[in-house]
N, C-alpha and C positions, 0 to 999 in steps of 0.2 A: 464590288470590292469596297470597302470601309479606307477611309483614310492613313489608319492606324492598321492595316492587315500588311501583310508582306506578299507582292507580289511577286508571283511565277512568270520569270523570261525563257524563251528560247533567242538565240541568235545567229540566223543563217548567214554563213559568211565572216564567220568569228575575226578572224585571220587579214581581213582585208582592213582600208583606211577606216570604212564606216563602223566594223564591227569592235574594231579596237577603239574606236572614239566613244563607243557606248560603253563599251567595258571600265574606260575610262571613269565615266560619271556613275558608273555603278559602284566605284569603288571610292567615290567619295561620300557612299550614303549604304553600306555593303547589308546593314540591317533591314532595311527596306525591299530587298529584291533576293529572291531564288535562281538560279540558274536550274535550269532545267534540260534543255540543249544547247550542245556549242556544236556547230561546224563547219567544215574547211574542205577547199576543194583537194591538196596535196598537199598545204606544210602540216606535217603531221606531227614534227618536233615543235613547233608552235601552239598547234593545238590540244594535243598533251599537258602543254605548260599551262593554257589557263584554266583547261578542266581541272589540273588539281589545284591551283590557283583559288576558282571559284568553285570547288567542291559539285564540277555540275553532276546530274544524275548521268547525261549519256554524251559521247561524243560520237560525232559521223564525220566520216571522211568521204566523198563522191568517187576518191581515185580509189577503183578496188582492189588495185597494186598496192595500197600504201597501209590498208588495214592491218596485218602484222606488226608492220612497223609500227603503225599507233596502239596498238593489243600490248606490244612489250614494255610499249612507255608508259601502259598505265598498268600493266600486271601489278599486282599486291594494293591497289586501288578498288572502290566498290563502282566506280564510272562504269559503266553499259559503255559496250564499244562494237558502232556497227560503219556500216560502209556501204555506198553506191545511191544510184538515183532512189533507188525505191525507196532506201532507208531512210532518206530527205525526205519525201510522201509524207511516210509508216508516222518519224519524230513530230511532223506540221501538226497532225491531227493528235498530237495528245493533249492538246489546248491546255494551254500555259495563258496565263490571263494578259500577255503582251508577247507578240511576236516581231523581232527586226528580219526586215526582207531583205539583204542584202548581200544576195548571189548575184554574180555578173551576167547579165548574159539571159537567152531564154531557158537556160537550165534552172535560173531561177523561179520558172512559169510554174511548173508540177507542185511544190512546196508553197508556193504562196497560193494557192488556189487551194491547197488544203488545211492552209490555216487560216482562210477568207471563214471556209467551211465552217469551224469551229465556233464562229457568232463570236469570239471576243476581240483583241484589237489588234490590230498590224501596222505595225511602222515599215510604210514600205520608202527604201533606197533603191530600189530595182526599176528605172526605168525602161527598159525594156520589156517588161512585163506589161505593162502599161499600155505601150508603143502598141505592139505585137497584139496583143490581146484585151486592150481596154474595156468592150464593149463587154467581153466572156467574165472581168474579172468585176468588174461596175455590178454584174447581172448578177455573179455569185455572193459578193457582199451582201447586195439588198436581199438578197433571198434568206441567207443564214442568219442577218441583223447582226454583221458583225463592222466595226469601227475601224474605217480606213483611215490613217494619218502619214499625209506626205512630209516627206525629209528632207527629201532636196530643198536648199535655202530658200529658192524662188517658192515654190509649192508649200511649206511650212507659213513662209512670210504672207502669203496669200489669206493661209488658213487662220491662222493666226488676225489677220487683217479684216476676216467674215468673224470675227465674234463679238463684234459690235452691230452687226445688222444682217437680214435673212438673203440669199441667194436669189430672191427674186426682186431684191432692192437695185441689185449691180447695174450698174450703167457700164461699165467698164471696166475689165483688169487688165493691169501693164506688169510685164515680167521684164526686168530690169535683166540686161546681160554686159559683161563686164567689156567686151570685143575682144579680149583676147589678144597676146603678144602681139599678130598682127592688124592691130586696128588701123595704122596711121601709113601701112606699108600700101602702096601699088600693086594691082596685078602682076606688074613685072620685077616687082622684089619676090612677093611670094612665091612665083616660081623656080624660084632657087632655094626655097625653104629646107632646112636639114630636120632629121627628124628629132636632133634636139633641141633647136630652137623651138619647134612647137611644143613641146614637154613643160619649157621651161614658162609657166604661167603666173603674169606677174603678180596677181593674189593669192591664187588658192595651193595650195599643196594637194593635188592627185596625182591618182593612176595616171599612165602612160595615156589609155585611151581616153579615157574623158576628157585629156587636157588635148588632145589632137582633136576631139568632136569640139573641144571648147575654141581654140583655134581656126577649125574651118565654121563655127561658128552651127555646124549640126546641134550641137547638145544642146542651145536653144531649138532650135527648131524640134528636135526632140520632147522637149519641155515644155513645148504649145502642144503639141498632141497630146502627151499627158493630161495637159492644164483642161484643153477641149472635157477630158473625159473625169476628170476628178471636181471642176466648176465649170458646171453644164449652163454657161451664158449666152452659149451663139459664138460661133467660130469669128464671127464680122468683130464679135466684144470683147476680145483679147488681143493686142499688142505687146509688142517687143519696142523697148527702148534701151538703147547704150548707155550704162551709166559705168564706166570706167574703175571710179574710186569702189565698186560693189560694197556699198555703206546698206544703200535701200536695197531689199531683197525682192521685193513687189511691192505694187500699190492695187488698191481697188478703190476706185471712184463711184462713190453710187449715185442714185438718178439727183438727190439734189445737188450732185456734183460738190458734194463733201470728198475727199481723197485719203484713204488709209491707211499707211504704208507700214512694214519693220523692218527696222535699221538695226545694226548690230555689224559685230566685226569681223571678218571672215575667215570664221572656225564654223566648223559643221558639227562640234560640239553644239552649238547653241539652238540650232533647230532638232536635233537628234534629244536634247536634254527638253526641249519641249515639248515631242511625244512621248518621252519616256514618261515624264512627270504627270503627263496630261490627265484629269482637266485643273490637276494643280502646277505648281512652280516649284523648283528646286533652283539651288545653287549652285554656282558654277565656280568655278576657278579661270574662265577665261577672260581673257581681255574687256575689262569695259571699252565702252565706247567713247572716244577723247574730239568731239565733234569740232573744238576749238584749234584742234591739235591736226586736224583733216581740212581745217579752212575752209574747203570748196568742195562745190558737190559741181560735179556735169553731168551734160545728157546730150546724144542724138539719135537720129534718127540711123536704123540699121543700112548698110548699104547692100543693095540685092546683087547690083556687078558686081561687087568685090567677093561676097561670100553667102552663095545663091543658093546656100543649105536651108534657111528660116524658108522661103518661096518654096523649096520643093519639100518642105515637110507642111506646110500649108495647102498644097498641092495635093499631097496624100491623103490627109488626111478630110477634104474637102472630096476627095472623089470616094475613098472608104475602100472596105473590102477588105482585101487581099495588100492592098497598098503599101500602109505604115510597116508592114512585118515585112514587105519585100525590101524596104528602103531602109526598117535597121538591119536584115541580115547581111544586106550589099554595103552595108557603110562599115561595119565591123570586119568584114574582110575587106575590104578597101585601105581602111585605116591600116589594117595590120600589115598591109603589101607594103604600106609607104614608110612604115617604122621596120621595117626589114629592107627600105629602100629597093623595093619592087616598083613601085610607080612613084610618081612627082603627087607635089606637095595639093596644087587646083588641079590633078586628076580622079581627088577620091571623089567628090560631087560630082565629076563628069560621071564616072562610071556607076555610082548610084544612080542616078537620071538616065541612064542608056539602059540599067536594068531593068529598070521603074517601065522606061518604053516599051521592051523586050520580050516583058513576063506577064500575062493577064489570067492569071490561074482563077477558077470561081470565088466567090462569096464564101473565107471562111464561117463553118458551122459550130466547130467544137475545138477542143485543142489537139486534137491529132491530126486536123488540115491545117490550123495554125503551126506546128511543128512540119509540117510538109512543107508548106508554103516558105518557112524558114530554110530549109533545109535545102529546096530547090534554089531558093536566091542563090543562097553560098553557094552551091554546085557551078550555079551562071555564072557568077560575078568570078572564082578564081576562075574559070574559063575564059572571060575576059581579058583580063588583066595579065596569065598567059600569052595571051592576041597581043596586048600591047608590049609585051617584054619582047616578043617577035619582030 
């Protein structure tokens, strides 16, 4: 693609934070970029609105109840209007020269693996995809030569921070985590935790769940598995540091212990705006960075008593297999038990780690034992947590 051509987007997950913060920067440069697909798991009145919005070619909905619904809202429109997992497949593979991966959850797995397919680029926001399936999706990228580019701030920051020198330079990467409302809290605060207190995160604006993984401190731990698999330096060569004010997104340290870090403000526009753009730059409208204005930077070290999620995704991911997919499908029903006030605030890492013990299914091969393997989790884990509501 030439500088001057106009690229073809698809964007899974229209509808959510990430999908709407891209749509956002699309629409401060609307000449530059096609829409090609938007979709959404059930707002289907949402979805309607930006297809005709951004004139895309098709819109899908996953919920195959909501398909009429979304058919009426776009009748007398030339939008393609389909529905359900396969149709997510069908749309991945019509290779759009940039695709955003950001469905929640491993329903995201099927659609980004066939837009890995397609050899061109993927901005993927779907950790779980990652988590669950790293090794299967790492394998399909290099196979089809297609350009993976992480979103998440820490993994952007990273990537961004390797293009000044090669992957076998790294001495060291540090993904910086903010600790989360309760950083400064006691074991015995947090167990009185409410589920809106954890929600409420004092940097970032998300999801419910991310900001409960951000809380017990999982979604780092999440984020080193990832990292494991997107900067392949040795599980020993990646660390997690607290840095509060989340100004540094990551650092890389390479061997002559030069340090490279990106700082920027915490909007997910700004990582998002630099895969879109990539391997150029565009303009933002977000907040610069007022480092005068922020005074102080800190940092510590994570504490493993207090939030012993970083350890057991280290853990998982250090043993392999079967592991990482068992440990995100038991934390996503866990999280969800305690934001429905089904279990306590330090019960979801407990019962992650009792399933983790529990469950030793074989060496996934493909993605249909990685979807077993998922599916069996969550079968255990709300059996569990039944047990403890007893």
């Amino acid at each position: 693609m030439t500088h001057a051509s106009i690229r073809t987007v698809s964007i899974f997950g229209a509808t959510g934070s990430v999908g709407t913060s891209t749509l956002d920067l699309i629409r401060l440069d609307r000449d530059k970029y096609r829409i090609l697909a938007l979709t959404a798991h059930s707002n289907a009145k949402e979805l309607a609105k930006l297809a005709k919005e951004f004139d895309a070619e098709i819109a899908v909905i996953s919920d195959v109840s909501q398909y009429d619904t979304l058919k009426n809202l776009l009748a007398g429109t030339k939008i393609e209007v389909a529905a359900g997992p396969d149709a997510l497949v069908d749309v991945a593979g019509r290779s759009p020269d940039w695709t955003m991966a950001a469905i929640v959850g491993c329903a995201g797995l099927p659609p980004t693996l066939a837009a890995l397919k397609c050899g061109k680029t993927v901005a993927l926001a779907n950790k779980e995809a990652l988590v669950s399936a790293g090794a299967l999706m790492m394998a399909e990228a290099k196979e089809a030569g297609a350009t993976l580019l992480p979103v998440d701030s820490e993994h952007n920051a990273i990537f961004q921070s390797l293009q000044g020198g090669r992957i076998d330079q790294v001495r060291k990467i540090t993904l910086t985590a903010s600790g989360g409302p309760f950083r400064t809290w006691s074991k015995e605060q947090m167990a009185s935790v409410t589920p809106e207190q954890a929600v409420a995160h004092p940097n970032w604006d998300m999801g419910a769940k991310i900001s409960v993984d951000s809380a017990t401190m999982m979604n780092k731990g999440l984020e080193l598995i990832e990292a494991h698999h997107l900067f392949p330096v040795g599980l020993d060569n990646i660390d997690i540091l607290v840095h509060p004010q989340s100004v540094i997104h990551s650092m890389v340290e390479y061997k002559d212990h030069s340090t490279l870090a990106q700082l920027g403000s915490p909007d997910m526009r700004i990582p998002i705006a630099s895969a879109l753009a990539w391997p150029e730059r565009m303009k933002t409208d977000c907040v610069p960075l007022d480092l005068a204005k922020i005074a102080r930077l800190d940092f510590e070290a994570p504490d493993d008593d207090r939030f012993p999620a970083i350890k057991l995704a280290r853990d998982a991911i250090e043993v392999g297999g079967a592991v990482p997919a068992i440990l995100n499908g038991a934390n996503e029903i866990a999280v969800a038990a305690f934001l429905k006030r089904d279990v306590q605030f330090l019960e979801i890492t407990e019962i992650v780690s009792r399933i983790i013990d529990s469950y030793s299914p074989p060496v996934p091969r493909d993605l249909a034992d990685i979807f077993g393997i998922d599916t069996e989790a969550r079968v255990r884990t709300k059996a569990m947590i039944e047990d403890v509501r007893v």
